[in-house]
N, C-alpha and C positions, 0 to 999 in steps of 0.2 A: 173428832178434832184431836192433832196431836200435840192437847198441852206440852208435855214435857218437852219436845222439842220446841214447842215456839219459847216457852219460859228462857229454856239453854241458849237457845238466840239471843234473846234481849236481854242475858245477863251475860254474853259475850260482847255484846253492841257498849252496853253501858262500862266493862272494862277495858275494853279497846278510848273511851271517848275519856277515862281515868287517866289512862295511858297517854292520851293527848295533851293532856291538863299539865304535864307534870313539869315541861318545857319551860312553858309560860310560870307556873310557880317559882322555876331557880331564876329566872329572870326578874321575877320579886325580891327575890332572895337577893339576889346579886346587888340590885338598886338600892336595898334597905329600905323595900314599900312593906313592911310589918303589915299594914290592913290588908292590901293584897294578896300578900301572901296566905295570909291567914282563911281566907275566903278563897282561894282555893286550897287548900288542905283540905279544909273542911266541905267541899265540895266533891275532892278526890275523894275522902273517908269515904263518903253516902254513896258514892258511886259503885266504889267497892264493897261498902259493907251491904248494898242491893244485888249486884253482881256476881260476887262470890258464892253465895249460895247457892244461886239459879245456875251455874255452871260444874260443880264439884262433880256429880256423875250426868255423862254421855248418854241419852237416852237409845236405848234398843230400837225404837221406831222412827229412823231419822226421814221418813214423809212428808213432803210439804204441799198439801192440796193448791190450788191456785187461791182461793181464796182466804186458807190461810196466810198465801206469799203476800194478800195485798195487806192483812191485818195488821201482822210482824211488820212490815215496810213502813204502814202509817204510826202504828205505836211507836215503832224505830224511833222514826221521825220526830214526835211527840215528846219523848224521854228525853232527848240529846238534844233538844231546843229547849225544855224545859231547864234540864243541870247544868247547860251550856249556858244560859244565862244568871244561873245562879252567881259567879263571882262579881258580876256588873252591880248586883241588889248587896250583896254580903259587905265590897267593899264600895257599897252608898256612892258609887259613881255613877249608875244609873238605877235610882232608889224604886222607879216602878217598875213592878210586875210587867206590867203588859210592854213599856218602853225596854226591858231588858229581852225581853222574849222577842221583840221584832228585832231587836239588833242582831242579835243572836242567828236567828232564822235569814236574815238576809246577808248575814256573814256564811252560812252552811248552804247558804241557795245561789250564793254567789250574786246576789240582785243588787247588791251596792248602795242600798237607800240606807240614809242613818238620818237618826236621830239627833247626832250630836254636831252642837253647833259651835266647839269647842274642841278639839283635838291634842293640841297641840299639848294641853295640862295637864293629859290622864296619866296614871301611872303607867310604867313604861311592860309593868306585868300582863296588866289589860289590855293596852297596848297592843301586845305582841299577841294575845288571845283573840285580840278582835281581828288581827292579820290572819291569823293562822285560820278558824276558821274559813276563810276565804280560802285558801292552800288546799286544807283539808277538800271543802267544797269542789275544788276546779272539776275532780275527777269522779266525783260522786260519793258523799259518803258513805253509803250505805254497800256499792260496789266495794269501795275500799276495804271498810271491814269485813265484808261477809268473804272477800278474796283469803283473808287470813285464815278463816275459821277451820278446824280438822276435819268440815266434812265434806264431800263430793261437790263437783259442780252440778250435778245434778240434783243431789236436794237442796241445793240454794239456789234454783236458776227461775223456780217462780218468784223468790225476791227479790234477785238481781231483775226480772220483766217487769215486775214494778215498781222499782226502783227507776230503771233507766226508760226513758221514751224511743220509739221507734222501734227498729226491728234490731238493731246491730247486734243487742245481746245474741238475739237467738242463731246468729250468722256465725257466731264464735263458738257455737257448743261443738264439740262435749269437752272443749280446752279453754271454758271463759273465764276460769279462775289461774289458770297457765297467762294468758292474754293477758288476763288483768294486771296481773303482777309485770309483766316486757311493760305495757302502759304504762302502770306506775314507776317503774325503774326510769325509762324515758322522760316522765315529767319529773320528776325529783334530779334529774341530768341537769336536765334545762333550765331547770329552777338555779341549779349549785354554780352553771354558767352565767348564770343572768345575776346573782351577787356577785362572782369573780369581778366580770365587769365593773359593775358598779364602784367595786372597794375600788379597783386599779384605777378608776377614774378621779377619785376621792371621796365619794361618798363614805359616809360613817356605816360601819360596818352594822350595829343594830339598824339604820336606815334602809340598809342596802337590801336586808334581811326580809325588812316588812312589805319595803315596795315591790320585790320579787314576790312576795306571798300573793297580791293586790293585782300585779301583772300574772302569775300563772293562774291564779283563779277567775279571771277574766272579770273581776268587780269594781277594783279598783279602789276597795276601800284606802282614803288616803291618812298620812300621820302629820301633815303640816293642813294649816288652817287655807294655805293657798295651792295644795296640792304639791304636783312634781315643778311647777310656776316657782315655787319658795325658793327652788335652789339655783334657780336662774344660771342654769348652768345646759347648753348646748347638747353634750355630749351626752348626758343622762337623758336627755329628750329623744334622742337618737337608740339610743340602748334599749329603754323602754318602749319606745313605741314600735322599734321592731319585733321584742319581742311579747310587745301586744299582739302582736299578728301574728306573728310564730305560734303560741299559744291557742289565738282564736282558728286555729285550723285542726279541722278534725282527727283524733289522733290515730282513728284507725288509717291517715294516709301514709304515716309516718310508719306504723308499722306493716304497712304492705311493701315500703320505700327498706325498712330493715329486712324484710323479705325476697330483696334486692326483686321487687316486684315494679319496676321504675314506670314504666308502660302504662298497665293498670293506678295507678296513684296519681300521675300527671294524666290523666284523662279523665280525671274523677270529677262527675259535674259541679257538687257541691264546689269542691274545691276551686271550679275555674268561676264557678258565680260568685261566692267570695272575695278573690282577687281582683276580679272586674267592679264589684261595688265599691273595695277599698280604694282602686285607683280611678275608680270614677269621682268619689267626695276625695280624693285629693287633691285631684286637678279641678274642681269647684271650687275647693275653700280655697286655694291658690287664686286662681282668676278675682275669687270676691277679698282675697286681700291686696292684691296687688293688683289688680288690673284697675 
């Protein structure tokens, strides 16, 4: 078993997710949430002060058996829902353990269920934590960072297979840390179009910020108590829910479509069963409200 390198993983994972943190901390800062803020500092420190050590030298055996790739993946997992929900408990906006850990997990899993039956009063630090998450999510976090890390896609590609479902990873070797990166650059596009929007529309620019997170992470975690409904406004229904489905389409079609692969992508089954469901429950829910 090659401790040192799984160690150097998980103390990259845990400073990439410090790295994450630190966002959501100036946006404490900025609001003048002191508690908040303070709970994540202290959140970032632990992250770091676990982190930096397990990463100061590069190990000589950079191997990754397969089942060490599923261990590192589940602990991954583990660590970053753990410290992830540490600022919910620190700044006593959601005081349990086990309640701050499922937020948390279904803000990084993108599954959308909460807890909270309140929104609208959380600090706007947390807030923006509980958004991002979902963000982070859309694209996999564990892809995301291990895209970072300085070593090969080949010794990260049994935790990128279990990390990701299906086969796509393995369709993308020996470039799936190249890919990954055109992907993310793509969703971070889309993401930055879909607040332009928004602002140009009038939404409030921290607003605009988080329901794009909620839309590209396909969650939908919301920040008003009646959802995108509160702002009773047309044109945001129109924005977002297109690019609800922008999003919801798989983004290997998009980058076969950058690969001016046009052909291939529009004949992509998933993609046309997709399409056919959305516009099937459209013309349903139309008919059962108006007909």
């Amino acid at each position: 078993m090659n401790s040192k390198m799984y160690s150097y993983i998980l103390g990259f994972v845990l400073k990439i997710e410090a790295v994450c943190m630190v966002p959501a901390a100036l946006v404490s800062l900025f609001y003048g949430e002191s508690r908040s803020f303070f709970a994540f500092l202290i959140t970032i420190a632990l992250l770091l002060a676990i982190g930096i050590p397990c990463t100061l030298k590069q190990p000589t055996n950079k191997v990754i058996y397969t089942m060490g790739g599923l261990c590192v993946a589940a602990l991954s997992w583990i660590l970053i829902s753990i410290f992830g929900a540490m600022p919910f408990m620190l700044s006593n906006v959601i005081p349990s353990f086990v309640d701050s850990v499922f937020e948390t997990v279904s803000g990084f899993t993108t599954t959308g269920a909460s807890i909270l039956k309140e929104v609208e009063s959380l600090p706007k630090g947390i807030l923006f934590w509980r958004s991002f998450t979902h963000w982070i999510g859309g694209m996999g976090v564990l892809v995301f960072m291990l895209a970072i890390t300085p070593f090969s896609a080949g010794s990260m590609l049994n935790i990128m297979r279990a990390e990701s479902p299906g086969p796509s990873t393995s369709k993308l070797v020996p470039k799936v840390k190249q890919t990954a990166k055109i992907l993310y650059s793509m969703y971070i596009f889309m993401t930055v179009l879909e607040i332009v929007l928004l602002v140009l529309g009038g939404m409030p620019l921290f607003d605009s910020l988080l329901n794009s997170f909620g839309t590209a992470g396909t969650g939908g975690f919301a920040i008003k108590n009646e959802s995108i409904g509160a702002y009773h406004n047309a044109y945001f229904d129109y924005v977002i829910g297109i690019f609800m489905m922008l999003f919801g389409v798989n983004f290997n079609v998009y980058f076969l479509i950058l690969k001016k692969q046009y052909k291939r992508s529009f004949h992509d089954e998933e993609l046309r069963t997709y399409l056919l469901i959305i516009g099937a429950a459209v013309l349903l829910i139309t008919l059962n409200i108006h007909g």
